[in-house]
Each structure stands twice: as structure tokens, then as C-alpha cells.
C-alpha positions as protocol buffer text, in pm:
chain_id: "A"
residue {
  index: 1
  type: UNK
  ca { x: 0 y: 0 z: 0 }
}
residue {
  index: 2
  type: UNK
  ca { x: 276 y: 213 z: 101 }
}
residue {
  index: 3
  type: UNK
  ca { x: 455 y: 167 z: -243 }
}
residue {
  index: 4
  type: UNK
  ca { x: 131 y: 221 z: -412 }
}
residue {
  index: 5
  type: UNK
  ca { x: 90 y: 554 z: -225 }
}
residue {
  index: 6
  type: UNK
  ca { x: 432 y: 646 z: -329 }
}
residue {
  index: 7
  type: UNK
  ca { x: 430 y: 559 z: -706 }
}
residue {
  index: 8
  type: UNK
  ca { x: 68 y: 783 z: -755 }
}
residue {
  index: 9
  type: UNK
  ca { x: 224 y: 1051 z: -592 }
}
residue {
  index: 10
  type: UNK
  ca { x: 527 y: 1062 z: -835 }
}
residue {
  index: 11
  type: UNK
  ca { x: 280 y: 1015 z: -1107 }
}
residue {
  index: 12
  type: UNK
  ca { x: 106 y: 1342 z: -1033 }
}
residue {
  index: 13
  type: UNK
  ca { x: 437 y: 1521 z: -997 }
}
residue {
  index: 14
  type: UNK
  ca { x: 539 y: 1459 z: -1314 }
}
residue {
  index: 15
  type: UNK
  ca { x: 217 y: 1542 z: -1512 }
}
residue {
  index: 16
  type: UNK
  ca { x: 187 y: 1806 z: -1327 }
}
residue {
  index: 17
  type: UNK
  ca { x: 568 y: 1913 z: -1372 }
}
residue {
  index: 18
  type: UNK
  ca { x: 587 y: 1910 z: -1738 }
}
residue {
  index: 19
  type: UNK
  ca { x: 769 y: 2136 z: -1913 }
}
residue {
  index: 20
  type: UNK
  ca { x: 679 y: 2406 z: -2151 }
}
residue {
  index: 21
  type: UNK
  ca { x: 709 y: 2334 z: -2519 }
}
residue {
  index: 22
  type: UNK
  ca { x: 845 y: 2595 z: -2794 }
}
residue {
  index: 23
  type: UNK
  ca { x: 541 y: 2652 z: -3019 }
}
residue {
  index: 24
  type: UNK
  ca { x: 592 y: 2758 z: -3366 }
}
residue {
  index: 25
  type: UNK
  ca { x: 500 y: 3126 z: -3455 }
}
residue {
  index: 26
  type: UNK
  ca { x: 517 y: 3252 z: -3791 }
}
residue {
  index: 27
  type: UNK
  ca { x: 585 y: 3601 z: -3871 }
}
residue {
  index: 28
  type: UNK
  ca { x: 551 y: 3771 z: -4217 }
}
residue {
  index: 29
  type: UNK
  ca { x: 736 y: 4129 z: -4231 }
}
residue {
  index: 30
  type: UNK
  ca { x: 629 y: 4371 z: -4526 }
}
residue {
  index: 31
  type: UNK
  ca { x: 914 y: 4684 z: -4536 }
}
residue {
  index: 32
  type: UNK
  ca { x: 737 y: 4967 z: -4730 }
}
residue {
  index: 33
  type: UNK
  ca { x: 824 y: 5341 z: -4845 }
}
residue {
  index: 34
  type: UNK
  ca { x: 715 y: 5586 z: -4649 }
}
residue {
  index: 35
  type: UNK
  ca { x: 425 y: 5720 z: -4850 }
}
residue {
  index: 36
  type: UNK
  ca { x: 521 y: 5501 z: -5110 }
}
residue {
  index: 37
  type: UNK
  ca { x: 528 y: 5101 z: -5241 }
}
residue {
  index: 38
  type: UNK
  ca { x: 711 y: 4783 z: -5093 }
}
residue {
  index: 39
  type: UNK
  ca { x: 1045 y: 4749 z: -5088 }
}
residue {
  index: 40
  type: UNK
  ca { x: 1133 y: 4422 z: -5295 }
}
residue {
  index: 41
  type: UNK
  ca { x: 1305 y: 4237 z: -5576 }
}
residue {
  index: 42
  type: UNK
  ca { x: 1349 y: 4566 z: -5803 }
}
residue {
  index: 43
  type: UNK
  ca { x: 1536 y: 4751 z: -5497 }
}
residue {
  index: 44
  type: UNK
  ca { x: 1707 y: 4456 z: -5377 }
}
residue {
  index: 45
  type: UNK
  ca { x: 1494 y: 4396 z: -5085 }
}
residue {
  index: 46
  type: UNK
  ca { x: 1509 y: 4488 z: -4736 }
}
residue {
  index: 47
  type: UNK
  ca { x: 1784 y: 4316 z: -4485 }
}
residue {
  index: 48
  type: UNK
  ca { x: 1494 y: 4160 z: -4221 }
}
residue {
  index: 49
  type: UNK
  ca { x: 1663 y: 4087 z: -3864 }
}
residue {
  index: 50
  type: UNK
  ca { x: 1427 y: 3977 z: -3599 }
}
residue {
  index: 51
  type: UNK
  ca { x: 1514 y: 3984 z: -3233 }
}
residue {
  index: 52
  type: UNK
  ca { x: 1448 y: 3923 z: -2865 }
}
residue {
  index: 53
  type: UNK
  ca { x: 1426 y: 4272 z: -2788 }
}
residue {
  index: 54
  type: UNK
  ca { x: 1473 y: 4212 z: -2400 }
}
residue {
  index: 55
  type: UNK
  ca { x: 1792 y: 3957 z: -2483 }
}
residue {
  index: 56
  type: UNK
  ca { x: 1910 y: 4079 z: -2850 }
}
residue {
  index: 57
  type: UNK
  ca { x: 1893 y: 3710 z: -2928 }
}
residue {
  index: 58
  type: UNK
  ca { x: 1855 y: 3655 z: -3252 }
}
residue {
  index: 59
  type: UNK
  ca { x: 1534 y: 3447 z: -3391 }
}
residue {
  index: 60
  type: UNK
  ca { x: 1530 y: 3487 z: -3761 }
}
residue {
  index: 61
  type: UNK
  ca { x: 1710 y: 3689 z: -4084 }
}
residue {
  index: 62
  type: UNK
  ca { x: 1646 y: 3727 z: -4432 }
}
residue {
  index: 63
  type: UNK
  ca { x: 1539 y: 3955 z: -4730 }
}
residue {
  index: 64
  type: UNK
  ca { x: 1214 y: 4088 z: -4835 }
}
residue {
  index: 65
  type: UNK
  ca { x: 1138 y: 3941 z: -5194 }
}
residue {
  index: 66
  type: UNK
  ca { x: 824 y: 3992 z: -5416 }
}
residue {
  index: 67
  type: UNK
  ca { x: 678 y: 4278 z: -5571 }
}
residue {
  index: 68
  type: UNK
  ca { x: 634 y: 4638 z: -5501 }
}
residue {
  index: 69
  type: UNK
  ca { x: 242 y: 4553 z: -5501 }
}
residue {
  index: 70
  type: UNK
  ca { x: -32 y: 4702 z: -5656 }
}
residue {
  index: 71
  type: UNK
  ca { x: 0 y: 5033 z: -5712 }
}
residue {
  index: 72
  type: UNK
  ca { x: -411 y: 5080 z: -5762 }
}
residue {
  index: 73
  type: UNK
  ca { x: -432 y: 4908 z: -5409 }
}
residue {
  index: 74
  type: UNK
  ca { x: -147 y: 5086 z: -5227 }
}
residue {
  index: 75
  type: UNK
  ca { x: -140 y: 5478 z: -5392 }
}
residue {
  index: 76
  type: UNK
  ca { x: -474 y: 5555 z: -5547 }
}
residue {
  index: 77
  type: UNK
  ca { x: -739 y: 5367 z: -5366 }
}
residue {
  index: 78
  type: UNK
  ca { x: -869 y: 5563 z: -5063 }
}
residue {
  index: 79
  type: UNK
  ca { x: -861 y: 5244 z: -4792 }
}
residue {
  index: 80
  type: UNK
  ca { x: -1022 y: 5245 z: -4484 }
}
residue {
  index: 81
  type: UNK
  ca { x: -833 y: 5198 z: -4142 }
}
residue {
  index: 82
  type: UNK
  ca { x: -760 y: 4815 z: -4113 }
}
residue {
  index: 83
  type: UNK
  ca { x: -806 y: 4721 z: -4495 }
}
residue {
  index: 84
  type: UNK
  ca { x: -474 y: 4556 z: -4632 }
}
residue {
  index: 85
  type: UNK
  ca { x: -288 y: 4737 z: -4872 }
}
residue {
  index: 86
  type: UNK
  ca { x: -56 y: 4425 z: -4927 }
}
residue {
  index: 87
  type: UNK
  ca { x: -134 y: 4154 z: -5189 }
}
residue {
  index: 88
  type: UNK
  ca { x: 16 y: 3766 z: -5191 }
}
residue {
  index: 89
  type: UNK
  ca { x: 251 y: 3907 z: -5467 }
}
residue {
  index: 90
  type: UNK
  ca { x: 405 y: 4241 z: -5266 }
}
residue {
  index: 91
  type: UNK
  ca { x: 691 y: 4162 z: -5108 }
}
residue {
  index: 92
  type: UNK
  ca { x: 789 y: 4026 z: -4727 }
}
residue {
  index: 93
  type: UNK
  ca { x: 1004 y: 3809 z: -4539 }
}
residue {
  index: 94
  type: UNK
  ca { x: 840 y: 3566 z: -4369 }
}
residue {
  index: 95
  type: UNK
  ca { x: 1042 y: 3369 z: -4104 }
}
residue {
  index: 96
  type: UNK
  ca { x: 918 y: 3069 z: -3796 }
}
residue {
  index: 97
  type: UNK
  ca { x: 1008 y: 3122 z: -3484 }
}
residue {
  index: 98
  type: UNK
  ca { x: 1036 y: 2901 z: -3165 }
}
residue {
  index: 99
  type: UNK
  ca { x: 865 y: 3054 z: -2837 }
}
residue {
  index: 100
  type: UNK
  ca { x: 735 y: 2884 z: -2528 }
}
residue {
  index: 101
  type: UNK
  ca { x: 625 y: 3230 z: -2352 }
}
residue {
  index: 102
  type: UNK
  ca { x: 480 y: 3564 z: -2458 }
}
residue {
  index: 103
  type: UNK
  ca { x: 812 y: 3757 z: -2578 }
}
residue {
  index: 104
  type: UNK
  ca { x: 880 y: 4142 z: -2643 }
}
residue {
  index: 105
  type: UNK
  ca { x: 992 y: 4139 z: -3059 }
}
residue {
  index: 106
  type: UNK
  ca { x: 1211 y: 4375 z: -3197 }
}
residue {
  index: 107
  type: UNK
  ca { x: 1213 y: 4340 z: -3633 }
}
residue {
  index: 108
  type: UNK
  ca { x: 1473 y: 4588 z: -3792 }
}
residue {
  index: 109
  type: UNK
  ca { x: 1452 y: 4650 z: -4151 }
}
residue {
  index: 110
  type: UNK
  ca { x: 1811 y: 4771 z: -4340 }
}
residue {
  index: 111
  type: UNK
  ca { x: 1759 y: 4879 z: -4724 }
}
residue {
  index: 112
  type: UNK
  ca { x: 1714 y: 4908 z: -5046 }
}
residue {
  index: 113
  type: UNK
  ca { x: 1995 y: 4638 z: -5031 }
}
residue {
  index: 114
  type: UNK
  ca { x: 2013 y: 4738 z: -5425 }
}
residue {
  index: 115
  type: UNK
  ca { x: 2079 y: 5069 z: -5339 }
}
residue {
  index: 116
  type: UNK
  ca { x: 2353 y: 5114 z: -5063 }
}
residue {
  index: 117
  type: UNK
  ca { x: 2427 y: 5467 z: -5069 }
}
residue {
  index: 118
  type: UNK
  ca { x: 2011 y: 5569 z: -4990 }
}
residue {
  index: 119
  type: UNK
  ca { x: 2003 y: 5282 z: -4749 }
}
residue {
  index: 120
  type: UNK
  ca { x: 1846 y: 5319 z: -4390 }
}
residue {
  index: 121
  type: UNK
  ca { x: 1737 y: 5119 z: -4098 }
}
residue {
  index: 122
  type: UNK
  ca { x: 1441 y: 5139 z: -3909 }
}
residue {
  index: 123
  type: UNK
  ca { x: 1316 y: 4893 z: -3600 }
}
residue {
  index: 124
  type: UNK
  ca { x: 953 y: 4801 z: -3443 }
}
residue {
  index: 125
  type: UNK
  ca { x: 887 y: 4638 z: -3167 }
}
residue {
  index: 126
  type: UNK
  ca { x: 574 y: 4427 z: -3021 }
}
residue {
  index: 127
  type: UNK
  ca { x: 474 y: 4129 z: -2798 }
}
residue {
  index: 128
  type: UNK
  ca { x: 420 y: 3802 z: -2986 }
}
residue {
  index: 129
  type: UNK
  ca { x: 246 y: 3506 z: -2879 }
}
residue {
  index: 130
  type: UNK
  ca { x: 330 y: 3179 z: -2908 }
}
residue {
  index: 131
  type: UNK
  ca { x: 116 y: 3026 z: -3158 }
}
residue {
  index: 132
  type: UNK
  ca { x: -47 y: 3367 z: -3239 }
}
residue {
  index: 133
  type: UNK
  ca { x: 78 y: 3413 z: -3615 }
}
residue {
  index: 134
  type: UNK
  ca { x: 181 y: 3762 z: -3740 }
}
residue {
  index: 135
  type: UNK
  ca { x: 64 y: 3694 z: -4100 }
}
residue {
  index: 136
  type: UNK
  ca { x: -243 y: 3806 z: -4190 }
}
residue {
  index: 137
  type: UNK
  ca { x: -347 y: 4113 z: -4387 }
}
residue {
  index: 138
  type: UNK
  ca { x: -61 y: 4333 z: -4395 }
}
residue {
  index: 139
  type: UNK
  ca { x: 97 y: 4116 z: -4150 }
}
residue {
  index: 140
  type: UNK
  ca { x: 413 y: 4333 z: -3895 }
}
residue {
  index: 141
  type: UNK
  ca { x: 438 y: 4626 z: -4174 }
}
residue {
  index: 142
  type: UNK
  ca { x: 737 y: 4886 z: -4108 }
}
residue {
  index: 143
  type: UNK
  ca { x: 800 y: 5177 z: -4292 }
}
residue {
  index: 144
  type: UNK
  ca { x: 1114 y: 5262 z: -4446 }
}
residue {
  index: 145
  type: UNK
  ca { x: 1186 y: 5653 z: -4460 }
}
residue {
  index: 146
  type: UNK
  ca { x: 1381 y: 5856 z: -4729 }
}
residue {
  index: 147
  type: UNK
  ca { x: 1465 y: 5857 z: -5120 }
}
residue {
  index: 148
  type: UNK
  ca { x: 1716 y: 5676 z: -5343 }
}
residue {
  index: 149
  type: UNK
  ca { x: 1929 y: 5938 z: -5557 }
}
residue {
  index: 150
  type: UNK
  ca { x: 2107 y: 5798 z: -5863 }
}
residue {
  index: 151
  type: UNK
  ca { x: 2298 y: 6065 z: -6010 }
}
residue {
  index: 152
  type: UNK
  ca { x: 2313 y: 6033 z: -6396 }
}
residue {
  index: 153
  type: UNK
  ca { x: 2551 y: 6321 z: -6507 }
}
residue {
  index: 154
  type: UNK
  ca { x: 2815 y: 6471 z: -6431 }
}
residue {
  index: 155
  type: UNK
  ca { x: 2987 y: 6125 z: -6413 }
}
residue {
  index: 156
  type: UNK
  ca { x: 3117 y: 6054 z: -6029 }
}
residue {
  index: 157
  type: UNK
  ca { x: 3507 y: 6090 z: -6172 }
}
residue {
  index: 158
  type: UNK
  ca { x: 3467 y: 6418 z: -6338 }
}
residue {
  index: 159
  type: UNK
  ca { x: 3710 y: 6691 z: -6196 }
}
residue {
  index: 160
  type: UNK
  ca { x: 3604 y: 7089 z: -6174 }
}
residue {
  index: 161
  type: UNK
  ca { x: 3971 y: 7152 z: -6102 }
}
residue {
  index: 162
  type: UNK
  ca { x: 3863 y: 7362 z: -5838 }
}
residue {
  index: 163
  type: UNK
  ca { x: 3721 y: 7696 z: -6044 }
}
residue {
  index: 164
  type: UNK
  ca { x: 3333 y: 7764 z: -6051 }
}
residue {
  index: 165
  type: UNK
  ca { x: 3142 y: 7671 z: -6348 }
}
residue {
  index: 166
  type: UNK
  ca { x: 2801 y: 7578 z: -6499 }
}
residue {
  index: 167
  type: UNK
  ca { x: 2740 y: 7217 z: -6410 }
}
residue {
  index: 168
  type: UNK
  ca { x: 2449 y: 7019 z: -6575 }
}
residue {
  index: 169
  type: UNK
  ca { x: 2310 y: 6793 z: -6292 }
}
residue {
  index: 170
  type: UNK
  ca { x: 2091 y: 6489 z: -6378 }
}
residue {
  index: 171
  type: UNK
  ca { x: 1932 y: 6314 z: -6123 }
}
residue {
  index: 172
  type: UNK
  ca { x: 1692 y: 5954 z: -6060 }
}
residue {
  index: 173
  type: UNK
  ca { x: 1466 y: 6052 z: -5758 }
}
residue {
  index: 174
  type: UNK
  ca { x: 1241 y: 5823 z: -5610 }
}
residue {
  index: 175
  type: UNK
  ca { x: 1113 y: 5755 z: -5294 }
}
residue {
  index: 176
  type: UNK
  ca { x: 1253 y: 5468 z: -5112 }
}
């Protein structure tokens, strides 16, 4: 009887003591321009990082791939608050991550990867889930700030040797 006392009680301790399992979360990341289209395949993409914010440990990189999305949908369609401006073509990074608690997310964004010299970086942070999937609609969207310049003429190696003079300037400007 005594044994039999013993063994239920270690039963209950251990299904009661079991430990907590990583659950999968996805999380889809859409970079956009400020005012402006995604950030994908014809920029480069956007460097993705995402992050424990609390810990810095690092959950997930990639690059945002797909299109710049439709521009009907994103620039000339008046959309009410809520209403994705994304489609299944526009481009994101979508990445799994293992979490076994509620956990404070920090996603950076670094880009146009295509075009270094206009590049910045931008961060967002937010409390996931476990289980509770970032991927609907627009899914985590972060805006990306600024222009890229491509100058077109003078050439980058011509010399002014110094002395003022008229100058033609060509320029590509376009937001991010």
C-alpha cells in the first residue's frame, strides 16, 4: 500500500511538472516606403533581422522578396483603417520562430539592399504570442523613410579643377 501511495504521488508530480514546449510562430514582415510602395526584388529587398528585444537574441534573418504591389491598391485607392494594402505578390520576409512564452519582438529592416548609398534602418517592436501568427493582412508592416538618388551626369570621376562653373546635374529621384 505504502509503495502504491508512493508511485501515484510521483505520477502526479510529473504530469503536473511538465515542461513548456516551444510553439511555432510565424511572422511575415512587409518593409514599405514611407508614402510610397514595398520594398522588394526591383530595390534589392530589405535586410529583415528579428530579435528578442529584452535579450538581442537573434530568432530569424532574411530579405524581403516579391513585388512592389499594386500600385491601384497601395497609392490611389482611398482604404479604410484596417483594410490591407498588401497583396500575396508584394513583397515580405516571412520567417518561424520558436517561443514557449509571450516575448517582447524587436524586427529591424536595413535597405534598399540594391541601393547602398540611400540605405536606412528602421526597428519596431511588439509582444508576440506563441502560436499567435503575425501573417495576416498586412501582416508586422514597417516603414522605411527617405529617397534613393542615382545621379546620372556629371559622371562621379569628373574633376572641376577647383574653379566655378556651370554644371548640368541629372538626377533619378524616387522615394525609397
Amino acid at each position: 500500500m505504502k509503495i502504491r501511495s508512493i508511485f501515484l504521488g510521483l505520477l502526479v508530480v510529473l504530469l503536473t511538472v511538465t515542461p513548456t514546449l516551444a510553439v511555432p510562430t510565424d511572422i511575415t514582415v512587409r518593409v514599405r516606403a514611407k508614402d510610397a510602395k514595398f520594398v522588394g526584388d526591383t530595390m534589392g529587398g530589405a535586410r529583415v533581422t528579428i530579435r528578442d528585444a529584452e535579450t538581442g537574441e537573434l530568432l530569424a534573418k532574411g530579405v524581403t522578396t516579391g513585388t512592389t504591389g499594386d500600385t491601384s491598391l497601395i497609392m490611389k485607392i482611398v482604404n479604410p483603417r484596417g483594410k490591407p494594402i498588401s497583396d500575396e505578390k508584394a513583397a515580405k520576409f516571412t520567417a518561424t520562430i520558436d517561443i514557449d512564452e509571450p516575448r517582447l519582438i524587436e524586427v529591424s529592416a536595413y535597405g534598399p539592399l540594391a541601393n547602398l548609398q540611400a540605405a536606412n534602418r528602421v526597428s519596431a517592436t511588439q509582444w508576440v504570442v506563441p502560436g499567435k501568427h503575425i501573417t495576416g493582412g498586412d501582416a508586422w508592416m514597417i516603414e522605411l523613410p527617405g529617397f534613393v538618388v542615382d545621379v546620372q551626369a556629371p559622371p562621379l570621376n569628373t574633376k572641376l579643377n577647383g574653379l566655378p562653373q556651370d554644371v548640368k546635374l541629372e538626377a533619378n529621384v524616387i522615394l525609397m
